[in-house]
PyMOL CGO cylinders between C-alpha atoms (Angstrom):
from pymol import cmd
from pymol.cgo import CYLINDER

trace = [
    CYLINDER, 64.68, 113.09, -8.70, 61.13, 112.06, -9.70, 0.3, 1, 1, 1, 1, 1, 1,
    CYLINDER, 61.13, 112.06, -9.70, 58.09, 114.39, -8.39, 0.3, 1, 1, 1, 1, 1, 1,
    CYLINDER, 58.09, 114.39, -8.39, 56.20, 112.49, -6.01, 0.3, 1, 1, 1, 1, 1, 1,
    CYLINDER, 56.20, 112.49, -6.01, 53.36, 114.27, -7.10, 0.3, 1, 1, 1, 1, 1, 1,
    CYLINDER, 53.36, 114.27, -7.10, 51.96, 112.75, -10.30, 0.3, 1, 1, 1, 1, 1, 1,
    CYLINDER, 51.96, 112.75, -10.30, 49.09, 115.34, -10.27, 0.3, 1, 1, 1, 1, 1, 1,
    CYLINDER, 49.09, 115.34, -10.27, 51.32, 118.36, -11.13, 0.3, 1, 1, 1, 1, 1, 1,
    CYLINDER, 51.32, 118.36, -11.13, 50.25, 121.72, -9.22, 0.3, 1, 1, 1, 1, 1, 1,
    CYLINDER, 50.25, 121.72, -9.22, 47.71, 121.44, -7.16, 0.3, 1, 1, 1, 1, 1, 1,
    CYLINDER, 47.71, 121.44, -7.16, 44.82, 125.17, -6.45, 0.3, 1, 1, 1, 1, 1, 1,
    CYLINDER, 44.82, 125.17, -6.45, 42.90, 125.65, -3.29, 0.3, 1, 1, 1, 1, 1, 1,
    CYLINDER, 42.90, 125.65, -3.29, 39.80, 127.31, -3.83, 0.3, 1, 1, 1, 1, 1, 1,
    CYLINDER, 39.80, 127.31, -3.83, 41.23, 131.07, -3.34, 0.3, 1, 1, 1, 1, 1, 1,
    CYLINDER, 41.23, 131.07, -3.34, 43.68, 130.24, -5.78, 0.3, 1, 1, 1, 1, 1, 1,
    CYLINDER, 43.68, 130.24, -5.78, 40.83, 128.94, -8.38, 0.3, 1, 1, 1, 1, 1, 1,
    CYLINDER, 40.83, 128.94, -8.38, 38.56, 131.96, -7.50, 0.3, 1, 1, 1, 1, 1, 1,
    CYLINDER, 38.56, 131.96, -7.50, 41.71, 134.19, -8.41, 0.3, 1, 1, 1, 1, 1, 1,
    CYLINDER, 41.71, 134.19, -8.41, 42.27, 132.71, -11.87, 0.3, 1, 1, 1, 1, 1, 1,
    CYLINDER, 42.27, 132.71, -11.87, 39.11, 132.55, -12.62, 0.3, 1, 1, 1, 1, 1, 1,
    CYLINDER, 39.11, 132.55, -12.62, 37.55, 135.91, -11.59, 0.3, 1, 1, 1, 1, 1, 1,
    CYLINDER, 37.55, 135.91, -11.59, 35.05, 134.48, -9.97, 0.3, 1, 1, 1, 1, 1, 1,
    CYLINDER, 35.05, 134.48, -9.97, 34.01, 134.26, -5.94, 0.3, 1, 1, 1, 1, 1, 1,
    CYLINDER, 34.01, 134.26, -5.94, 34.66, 130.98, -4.04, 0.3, 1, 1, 1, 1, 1, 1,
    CYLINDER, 34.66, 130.98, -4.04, 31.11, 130.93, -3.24, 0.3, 1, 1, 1, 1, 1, 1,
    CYLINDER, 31.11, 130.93, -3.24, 30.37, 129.72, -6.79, 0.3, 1, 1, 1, 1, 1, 1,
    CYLINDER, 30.37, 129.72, -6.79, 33.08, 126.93, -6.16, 0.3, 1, 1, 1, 1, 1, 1,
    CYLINDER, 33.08, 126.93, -6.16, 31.16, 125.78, -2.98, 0.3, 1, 1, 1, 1, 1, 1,
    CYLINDER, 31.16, 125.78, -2.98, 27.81, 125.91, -4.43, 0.3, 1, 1, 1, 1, 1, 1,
    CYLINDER, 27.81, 125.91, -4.43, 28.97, 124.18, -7.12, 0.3, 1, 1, 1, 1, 1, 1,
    CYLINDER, 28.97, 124.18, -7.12, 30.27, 121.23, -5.03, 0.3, 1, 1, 1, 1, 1, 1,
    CYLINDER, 30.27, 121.23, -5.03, 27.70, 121.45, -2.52, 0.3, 1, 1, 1, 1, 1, 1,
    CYLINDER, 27.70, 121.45, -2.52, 25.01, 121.03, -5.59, 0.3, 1, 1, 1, 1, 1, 1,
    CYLINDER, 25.01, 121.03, -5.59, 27.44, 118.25, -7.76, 0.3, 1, 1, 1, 1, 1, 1,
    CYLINDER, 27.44, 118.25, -7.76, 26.78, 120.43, -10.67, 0.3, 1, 1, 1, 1, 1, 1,
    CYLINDER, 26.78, 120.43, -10.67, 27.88, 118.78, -13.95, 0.3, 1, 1, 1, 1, 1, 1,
    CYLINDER, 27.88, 118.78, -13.95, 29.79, 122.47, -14.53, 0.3, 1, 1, 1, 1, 1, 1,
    CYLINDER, 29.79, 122.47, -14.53, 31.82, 121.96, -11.47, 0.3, 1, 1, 1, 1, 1, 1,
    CYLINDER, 31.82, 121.96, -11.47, 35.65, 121.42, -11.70, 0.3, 1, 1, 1, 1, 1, 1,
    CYLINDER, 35.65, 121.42, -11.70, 37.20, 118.35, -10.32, 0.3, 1, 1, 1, 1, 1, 1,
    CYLINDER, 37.20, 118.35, -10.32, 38.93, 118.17, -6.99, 0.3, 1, 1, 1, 1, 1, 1,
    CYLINDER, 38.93, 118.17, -6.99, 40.75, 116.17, -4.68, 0.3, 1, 1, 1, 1, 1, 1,
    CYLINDER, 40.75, 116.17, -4.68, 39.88, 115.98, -1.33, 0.3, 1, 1, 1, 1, 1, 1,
    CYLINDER, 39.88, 115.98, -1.33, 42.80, 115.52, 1.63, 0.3, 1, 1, 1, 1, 1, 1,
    CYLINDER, 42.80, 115.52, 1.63, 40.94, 115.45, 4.45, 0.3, 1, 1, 1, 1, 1, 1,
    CYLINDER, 40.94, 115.45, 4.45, 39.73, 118.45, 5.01, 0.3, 1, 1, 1, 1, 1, 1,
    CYLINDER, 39.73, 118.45, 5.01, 41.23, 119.93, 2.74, 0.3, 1, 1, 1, 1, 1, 1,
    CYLINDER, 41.23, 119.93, 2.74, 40.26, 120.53, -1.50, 0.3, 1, 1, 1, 1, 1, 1,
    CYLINDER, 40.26, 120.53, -1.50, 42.29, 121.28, -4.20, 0.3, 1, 1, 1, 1, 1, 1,
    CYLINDER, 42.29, 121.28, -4.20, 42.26, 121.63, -7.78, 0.3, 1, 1, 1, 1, 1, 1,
    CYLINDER, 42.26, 121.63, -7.78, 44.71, 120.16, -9.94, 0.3, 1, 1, 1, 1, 1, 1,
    CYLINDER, 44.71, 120.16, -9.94, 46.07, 122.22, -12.95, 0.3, 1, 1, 1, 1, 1, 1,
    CYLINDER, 46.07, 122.22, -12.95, 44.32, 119.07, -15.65, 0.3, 1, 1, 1, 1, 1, 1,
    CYLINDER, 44.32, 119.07, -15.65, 40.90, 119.74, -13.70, 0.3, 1, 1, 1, 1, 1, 1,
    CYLINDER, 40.90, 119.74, -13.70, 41.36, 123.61, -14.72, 0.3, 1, 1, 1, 1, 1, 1,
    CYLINDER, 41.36, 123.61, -14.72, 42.97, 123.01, -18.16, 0.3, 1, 1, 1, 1, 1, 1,
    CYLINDER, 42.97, 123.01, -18.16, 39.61, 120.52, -19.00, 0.3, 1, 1, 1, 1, 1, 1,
    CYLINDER, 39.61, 120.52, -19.00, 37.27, 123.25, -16.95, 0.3, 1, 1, 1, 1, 1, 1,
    CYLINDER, 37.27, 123.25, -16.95, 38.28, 125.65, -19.47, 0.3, 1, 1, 1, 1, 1, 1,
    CYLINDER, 38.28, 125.65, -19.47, 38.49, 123.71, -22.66, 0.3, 1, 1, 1, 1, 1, 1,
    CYLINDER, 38.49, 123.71, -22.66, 34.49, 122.47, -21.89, 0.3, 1, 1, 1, 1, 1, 1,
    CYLINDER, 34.49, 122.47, -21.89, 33.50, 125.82, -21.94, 0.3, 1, 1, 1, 1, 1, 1,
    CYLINDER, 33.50, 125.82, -21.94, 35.58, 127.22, -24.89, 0.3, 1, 1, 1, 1, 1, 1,
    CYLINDER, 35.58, 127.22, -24.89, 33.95, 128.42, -27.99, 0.3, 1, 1, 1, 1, 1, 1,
    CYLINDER, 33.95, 128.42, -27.99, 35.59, 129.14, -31.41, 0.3, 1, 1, 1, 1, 1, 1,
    CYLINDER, 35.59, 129.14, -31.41, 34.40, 131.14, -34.04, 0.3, 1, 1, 1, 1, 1, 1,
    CYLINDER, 34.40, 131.14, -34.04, 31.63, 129.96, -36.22, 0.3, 1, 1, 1, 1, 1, 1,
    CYLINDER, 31.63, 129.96, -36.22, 29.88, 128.24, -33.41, 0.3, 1, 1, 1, 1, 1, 1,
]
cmd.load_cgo(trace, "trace")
């Protein structure tokens, strides 16, 4: 059986703020202000979530090796 859901696991904002160690707040403020730092979401109605690419790239922007 195929997974209907081509965008893999999907985060609300408490989970985010969890794995992240940061406060939701940031995530709103973030949105509210269409920072370029801001992670990617889908909106379903009311309703946001994050999927597990938007966190993967989120991460990998900010990541910084040795030498740099």
């Amino acid at each position: 059986m195929s997974n209907p859901n081509h965008y893999g696991l999907l985060f609300d904002t408490k989970d985010v703020a969890e794995l992240l160690n940061i406060f939701q707040s940031m995530l709103a403020n973030d949105r509210s202000r269409k920072s370029k730092d801001m992670i990617d979401y889908i909106k379903i109605g009311r309703c946001l979530r994050y999927t597990e690419e938007a966190l993967t790239s989120y991460l990998q922007n900010r990541r910084i090796t040795a030498g740099e």
